[in-house]
N, C-alpha and C positions, 0 to 999 in steps of 0.2 A: 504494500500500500504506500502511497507515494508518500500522505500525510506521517507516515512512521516511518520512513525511511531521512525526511528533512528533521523529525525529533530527533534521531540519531545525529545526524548532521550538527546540530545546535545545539544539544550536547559536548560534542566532541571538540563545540567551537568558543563552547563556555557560554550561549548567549542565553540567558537565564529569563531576563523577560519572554522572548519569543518561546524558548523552550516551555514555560508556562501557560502562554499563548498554544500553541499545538498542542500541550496535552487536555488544555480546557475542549479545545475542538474538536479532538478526537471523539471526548466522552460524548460531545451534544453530536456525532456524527454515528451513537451507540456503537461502539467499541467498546469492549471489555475492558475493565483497569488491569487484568493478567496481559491480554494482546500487546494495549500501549505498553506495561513493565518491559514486557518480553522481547517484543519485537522492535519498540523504539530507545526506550531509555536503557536497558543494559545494552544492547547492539551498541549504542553509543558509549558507553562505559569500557565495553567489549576492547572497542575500536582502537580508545586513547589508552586503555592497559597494556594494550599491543605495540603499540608508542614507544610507552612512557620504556616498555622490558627493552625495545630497541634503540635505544636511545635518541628517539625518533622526537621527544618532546620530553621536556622535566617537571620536577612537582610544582610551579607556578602555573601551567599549564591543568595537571594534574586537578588540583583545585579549585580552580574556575571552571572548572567540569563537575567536576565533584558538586560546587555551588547550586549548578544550572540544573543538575540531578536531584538535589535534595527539595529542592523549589517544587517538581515536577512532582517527586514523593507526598510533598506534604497534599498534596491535590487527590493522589491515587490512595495515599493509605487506608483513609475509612471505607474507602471501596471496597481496596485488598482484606482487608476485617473481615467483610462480609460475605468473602469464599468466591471471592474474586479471583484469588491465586491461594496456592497449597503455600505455605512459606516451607522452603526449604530445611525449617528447623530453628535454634535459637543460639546464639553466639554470644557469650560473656566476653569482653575486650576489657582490659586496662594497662594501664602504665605501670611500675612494679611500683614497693616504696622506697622514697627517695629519691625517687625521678619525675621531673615535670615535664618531659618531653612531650607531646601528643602531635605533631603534623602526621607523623608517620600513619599514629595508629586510626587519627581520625580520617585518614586515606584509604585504610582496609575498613574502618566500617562503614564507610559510606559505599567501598567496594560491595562489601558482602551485603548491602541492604541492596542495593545496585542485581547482587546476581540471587535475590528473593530470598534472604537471608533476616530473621527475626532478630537485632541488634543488641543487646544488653549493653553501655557502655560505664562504666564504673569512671571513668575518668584516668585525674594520674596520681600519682604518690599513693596507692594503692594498697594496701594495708593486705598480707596473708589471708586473716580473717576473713575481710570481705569478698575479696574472692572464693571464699568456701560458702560463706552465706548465699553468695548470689548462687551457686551449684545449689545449694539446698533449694532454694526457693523457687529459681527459675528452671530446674532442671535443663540446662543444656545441652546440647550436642556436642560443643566446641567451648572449649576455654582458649581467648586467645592474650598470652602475656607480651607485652614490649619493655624493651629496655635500650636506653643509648647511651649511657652509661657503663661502664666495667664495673663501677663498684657498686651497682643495684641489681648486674647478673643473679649475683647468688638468692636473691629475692627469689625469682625464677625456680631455682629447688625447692625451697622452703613448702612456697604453693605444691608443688608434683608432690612433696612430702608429707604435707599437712591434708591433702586430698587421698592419699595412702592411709594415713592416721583416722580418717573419718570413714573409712570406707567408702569412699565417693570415688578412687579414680578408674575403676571398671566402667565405671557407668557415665564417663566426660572422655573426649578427647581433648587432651594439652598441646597447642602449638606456640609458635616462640617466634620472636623478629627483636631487630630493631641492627642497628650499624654494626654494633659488636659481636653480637650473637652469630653464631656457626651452626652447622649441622654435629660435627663432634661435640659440642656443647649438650644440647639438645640432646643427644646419644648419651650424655655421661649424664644428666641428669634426672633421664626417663622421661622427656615429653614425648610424644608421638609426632612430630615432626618441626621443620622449622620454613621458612620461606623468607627470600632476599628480599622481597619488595609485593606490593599489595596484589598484583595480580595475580603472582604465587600464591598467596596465602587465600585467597578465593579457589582456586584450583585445587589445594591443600585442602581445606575444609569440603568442597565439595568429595575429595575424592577417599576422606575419612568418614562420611557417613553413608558412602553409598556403598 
Protein backbone atom coordinates (compact mmCIF):
# COMPACT_ATOMS: atom_id res chain seq x y z
CA UNK A 1 0.00 0.00 0.00
CA UNK A 2 1.46 3.17 -1.10
CA UNK A 3 0.06 5.16 2.13
CA UNK A 4 2.50 2.55 4.36
CA UNK A 5 5.11 2.39 2.22
CA UNK A 6 5.72 6.60 2.53
CA UNK A 7 5.20 5.83 6.72
CA UNK A 8 8.02 3.97 6.34
CA UNK A 9 9.74 6.58 4.26
CA UNK A 10 9.10 9.34 7.01
CA UNK A 11 10.15 7.33 9.47
CA UNK A 12 13.36 6.41 8.20
CA UNK A 13 13.60 10.39 7.45
CA UNK A 14 12.71 11.27 11.15
CA UNK A 15 9.76 13.53 9.83
CA UNK A 16 7.55 13.08 12.97
CA UNK A 17 4.62 15.53 12.11
CA UNK A 18 3.93 13.99 8.66
CA UNK A 19 4.69 10.51 10.14
CA UNK A 20 1.73 11.33 12.46
CA UNK A 21 -0.20 12.69 9.77
CA UNK A 22 0.00 9.18 7.64
CA UNK A 23 -0.61 7.19 10.51
CA UNK A 24 -3.95 9.22 11.41
CA UNK A 25 -4.96 8.54 7.64
CA UNK A 26 -4.23 5.35 7.43
CA UNK A 27 -6.69 4.43 10.55
CA UNK A 28 -9.61 6.88 8.91
CA UNK A 29 -8.75 4.99 5.56
CA UNK A 30 -9.70 1.42 8.06
CA UNK A 31 -6.57 -0.06 8.21
CA UNK A 32 -5.80 -2.09 11.06
CA UNK A 33 -3.31 -0.48 14.00
CA UNK A 34 -1.26 -4.39 13.43
CA UNK A 35 -1.07 -3.48 9.39
CA UNK A 36 0.06 0.21 9.82
CA UNK A 37 2.67 -1.24 13.17
CA UNK A 38 3.67 -3.91 10.75
CA UNK A 39 3.88 -2.97 7.41
CA UNK A 40 4.67 0.84 7.97
CA UNK A 41 6.28 1.91 11.02
CA UNK A 42 8.67 -1.12 11.85
CA UNK A 43 9.53 -1.56 7.86
CA UNK A 44 10.79 1.88 8.78
CA UNK A 45 12.57 1.07 12.00
CA UNK A 46 13.45 -2.15 9.89
CA UNK A 47 15.15 0.10 7.40
CA UNK A 48 17.22 2.72 9.52
CA UNK A 49 18.41 -0.44 11.96
CA UNK A 50 19.99 -1.73 8.77
CA UNK A 51 21.67 1.63 8.41
CA UNK A 52 22.60 2.47 11.51
CA UNK A 53 24.57 -1.87 11.64
CA UNK A 54 26.08 -0.53 8.31
CA UNK A 55 27.35 2.28 9.04
CA UNK A 56 25.20 3.74 6.76
CA UNK A 57 23.76 6.53 9.32
CA UNK A 58 24.55 7.08 13.34
CA UNK A 59 22.59 7.55 16.58
CA UNK A 60 21.59 11.33 15.62
CA UNK A 61 19.93 9.84 12.86
CA UNK A 62 18.90 6.81 14.90
CA UNK A 63 16.71 9.19 17.19
CA UNK A 64 14.86 11.25 15.15
CA UNK A 65 13.56 8.02 13.87
CA UNK A 66 13.03 6.79 16.95
CA UNK A 67 11.07 10.33 17.62
CA UNK A 68 8.99 10.19 14.49
CA UNK A 69 8.08 6.21 15.74
CA UNK A 70 7.12 6.92 19.15
CA UNK A 71 4.68 9.87 17.95
CA UNK A 72 3.00 7.36 15.45
CA UNK A 73 2.84 4.65 18.69
CA UNK A 74 1.29 6.84 20.81
CA UNK A 75 -1.60 7.12 18.13
CA UNK A 76 -1.79 3.08 17.53
CA UNK A 77 -1.29 1.96 21.13
CA UNK A 78 -4.85 1.93 22.41
CA UNK A 79 -5.72 0.25 19.20
CA UNK A 80 -2.97 -2.22 19.60
CA UNK A 81 -4.66 -2.93 23.41
CA UNK A 82 -7.53 -3.99 21.95
CA UNK A 83 -6.12 -7.16 19.94
CA UNK A 84 -5.12 -5.17 17.38
CA UNK A 85 -1.63 -6.83 17.26
CA UNK A 86 -0.41 -10.03 19.51
CA UNK A 87 2.45 -8.17 21.26
CA UNK A 88 5.26 -10.09 20.88
CA UNK A 89 5.74 -10.47 24.73
CA UNK A 90 7.19 -8.14 27.53
CA UNK A 91 10.68 -6.72 27.87
CA UNK A 92 12.04 -5.29 31.21
CA UNK A 93 15.17 -2.78 30.18
CA UNK A 94 17.30 -0.76 32.46
CA UNK A 95 20.52 0.90 33.06
CA UNK A 96 22.46 -1.09 35.96
CA UNK A 97 23.24 0.95 39.32
CA UNK A 98 25.40 3.43 39.06
CA UNK A 99 25.10 4.30 35.79
CA UNK A 100 23.08 7.09 34.10
CA UNK A 101 23.60 6.22 30.69
CA UNK A 102 20.25 5.74 28.66
CA UNK A 103 20.72 6.83 24.63
CA UNK A 104 21.71 3.50 24.05
CA UNK A 105 19.11 1.68 25.92
CA UNK A 106 16.31 4.07 25.13
CA UNK A 107 17.20 3.12 21.23
CA UNK A 108 16.51 -0.60 21.91
CA UNK A 109 13.23 0.16 23.54
CA UNK A 110 11.95 2.01 21.25
CA UNK A 111 13.45 -0.68 18.88
CA UNK A 112 11.70 -3.48 20.45
CA UNK A 113 8.35 -1.58 20.82
CA UNK A 114 9.01 -0.79 17.12
CA UNK A 115 9.31 -4.64 16.25
CA UNK A 116 5.69 -5.31 18.78
CA UNK A 117 7.40 -5.78 21.73
CA UNK A 118 5.60 -4.88 25.37
CA UNK A 119 8.35 -2.29 26.94
CA UNK A 120 8.95 -2.24 30.76
CA UNK A 121 11.42 0.57 31.07
CA UNK A 122 12.80 0.92 34.67
CA UNK A 123 15.01 3.66 33.75
CA UNK A 124 18.91 4.17 34.89
CA UNK A 125 20.89 3.62 38.10
CA UNK A 126 18.94 0.70 38.44
CA UNK A 127 18.87 -0.92 41.78
CA UNK A 128 19.22 -5.26 41.67
CA UNK A 129 16.18 -5.36 43.53
CA UNK A 130 14.02 -3.64 41.18
CA UNK A 131 14.96 -5.47 38.48
CA UNK A 132 13.60 -8.79 40.36
CA UNK A 133 10.57 -6.85 41.26
CA UNK A 134 9.75 -5.96 37.86
CA UNK A 135 10.30 -10.10 36.90
CA UNK A 136 7.94 -10.75 39.75
CA UNK A 137 5.39 -8.56 38.73
CA UNK A 138 5.42 -8.20 35.13
CA UNK A 139 6.44 -11.45 34.22
CA UNK A 140 8.67 -11.04 31.33
CA UNK A 141 10.20 -12.69 28.52
CA UNK A 142 13.29 -10.69 28.34
CA UNK A 143 15.30 -8.82 30.82
CA UNK A 144 17.31 -6.47 29.17
CA UNK A 145 20.56 -4.97 31.27
CA UNK A 146 22.82 -1.97 29.86
CA UNK A 147 25.90 -0.74 31.20
CA UNK A 148 28.66 1.97 29.74
CA UNK A 149 30.59 1.96 32.38
CA UNK A 150 33.30 -0.85 33.56
CA UNK A 151 32.70 -0.24 36.85
CA UNK A 152 28.80 -0.99 36.97
CA UNK A 153 29.42 -4.31 34.80
CA UNK A 154 29.47 -6.25 37.74
CA UNK A 155 25.87 -4.98 38.40
CA UNK A 156 25.11 -7.18 35.57
CA UNK A 157 25.97 -10.52 37.68
CA UNK A 158 24.41 -9.52 40.66
CA UNK A 159 20.99 -9.37 38.79
CA UNK A 160 21.71 -13.12 36.74
CA UNK A 161 22.44 -13.95 40.56
CA UNK A 162 19.85 -12.52 42.43
CA UNK A 163 17.35 -13.84 39.74
CA UNK A 164 19.04 -17.51 40.48
CA UNK A 165 18.49 -16.68 44.39
CA UNK A 166 14.77 -16.14 43.76
CA UNK A 167 14.10 -18.79 41.53
CA UNK A 168 13.15 -16.53 38.61
CA UNK A 169 15.97 -17.07 36.10
CA UNK A 170 14.29 -20.29 34.31
CA UNK A 171 11.42 -18.44 33.65
CA UNK A 172 13.27 -14.62 32.01
CA UNK A 173 15.67 -14.41 29.51
CA UNK A 174 18.86 -12.11 30.43
CA UNK A 175 20.56 -10.09 27.78
CA UNK A 176 23.23 -7.56 28.06
CA UNK A 177 24.69 -4.26 25.98
CA UNK A 178 26.13 -1.30 26.38
CA UNK A 179 30.08 -0.05 24.89
CA UNK A 180 31.94 -2.35 27.21
CA UNK A 181 30.16 -5.24 27.57
CA UNK A 182 31.29 -8.54 25.37
CA UNK A 183 30.00 -11.71 24.41
CA UNK A 184 32.80 -13.46 26.85
CA UNK A 185 31.39 -11.32 29.54
CA UNK A 186 27.94 -12.31 29.02
CA UNK A 187 29.20 -16.12 28.90
CA UNK A 188 31.04 -15.64 32.23
CA UNK A 189 28.28 -14.29 34.00
CA UNK A 190 25.32 -16.42 32.62
CA UNK A 191 23.14 -14.11 30.65
CA UNK A 192 21.65 -15.67 27.79
CA UNK A 193 23.11 -13.52 25.26
CA UNK A 194 24.49 -10.03 24.49
CA UNK A 195 24.19 -7.72 21.25
CA UNK A 196 26.55 -4.63 19.93
CA UNK A 197 23.92 -2.27 19.06
CA UNK A 198 19.97 -2.03 19.03
CA UNK A 199 19.15 -3.81 16.08
CA UNK A 200 20.93 -6.99 17.42
CA UNK A 201 19.32 -6.84 20.57
CA UNK A 202 15.67 -6.93 18.76
CA UNK A 203 16.97 -9.98 16.79
CA UNK A 204 18.39 -11.22 20.15
CA UNK A 205 15.11 -11.06 21.86
CA UNK A 206 13.16 -12.15 19.03
CA UNK A 207 15.18 -15.17 18.45
CA UNK A 208 15.17 -16.08 22.52
CA UNK A 209 11.44 -16.59 22.66
CA UNK A 210 10.78 -18.07 19.66
Amino acid sequence: MEILNKLAENIEAGNAAETKNLTQKALEQGMMASEILNNGLIKGMNSIGVKFRNNEVFIPEVLVAARAMKGALEILRPLLGEGGADSKGKVVIGTVKGDLHDIGKNIVGIMLEGAGFEVIDLGTDTPVEKFVEAVKSHKPAVVGLSALLTTTMPSMKQVVEKLREENLRDAVKVIIGGAPVTQPFADEIGADGYSADATGAVDLAKALIN
